[in-house]
C-alpha positions in Angstrom: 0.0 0.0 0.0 1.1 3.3 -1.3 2.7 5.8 2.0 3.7 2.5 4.1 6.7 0.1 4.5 7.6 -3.2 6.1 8.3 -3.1 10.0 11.8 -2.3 9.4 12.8 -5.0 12.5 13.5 -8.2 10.8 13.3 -10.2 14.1 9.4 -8.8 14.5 8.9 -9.2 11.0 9.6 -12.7 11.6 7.5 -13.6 14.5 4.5 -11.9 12.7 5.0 -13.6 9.6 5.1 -16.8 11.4 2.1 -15.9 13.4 0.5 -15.1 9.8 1.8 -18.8 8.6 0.3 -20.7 11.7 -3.2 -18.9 10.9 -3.1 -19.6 6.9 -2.6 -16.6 5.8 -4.7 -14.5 8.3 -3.3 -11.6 10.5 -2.3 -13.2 14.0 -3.6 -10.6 16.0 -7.0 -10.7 15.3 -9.3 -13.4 17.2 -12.2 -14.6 14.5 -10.5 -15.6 11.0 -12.5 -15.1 8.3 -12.3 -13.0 4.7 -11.4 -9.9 6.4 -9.2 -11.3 8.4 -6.6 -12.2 5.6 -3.0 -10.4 5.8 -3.2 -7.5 4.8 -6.5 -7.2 6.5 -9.8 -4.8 5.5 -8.8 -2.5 7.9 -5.7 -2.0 6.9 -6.6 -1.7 3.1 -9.7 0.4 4.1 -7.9 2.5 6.7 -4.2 1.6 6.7 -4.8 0.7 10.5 -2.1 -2.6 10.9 -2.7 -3.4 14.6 0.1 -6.1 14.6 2.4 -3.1 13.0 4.0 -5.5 10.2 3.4 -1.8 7.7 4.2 1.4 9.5 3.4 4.3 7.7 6.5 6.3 6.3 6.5 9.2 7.8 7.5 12.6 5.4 10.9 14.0 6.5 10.9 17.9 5.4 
């Protein structure tokens, strides 16, 4: 998604991505799996909130 990057700590990145893995492809912080649910989730498409922070926004350096 446009205006956000990866976690930029690779160890976190891991354990999330893991987490993601163990779930089949849905985000590991969220308790109900369903369609929304899949990595990268609705709300993070629909309002670039990622709970688990795996895509921080980039912030604009002036």
């Amino acid at each position: 998604m446009k205006g956000y990057m990866l976690n930029p700590d690779k160890k976190y990145v891991k354990t999330i991505v893991e987490g993601i893995n163990r779930k089949e492809g849905h985000c590991p912080c969220r308790f109900n799996s369903d369609d929304t649910t899949l990595c990268p989730c609705d709300e993070f498409i629909n309002k670039g909130i990622c709970k688990c922070k795996l895509f921080l926004p980039i912030e604009n350096k002036k």
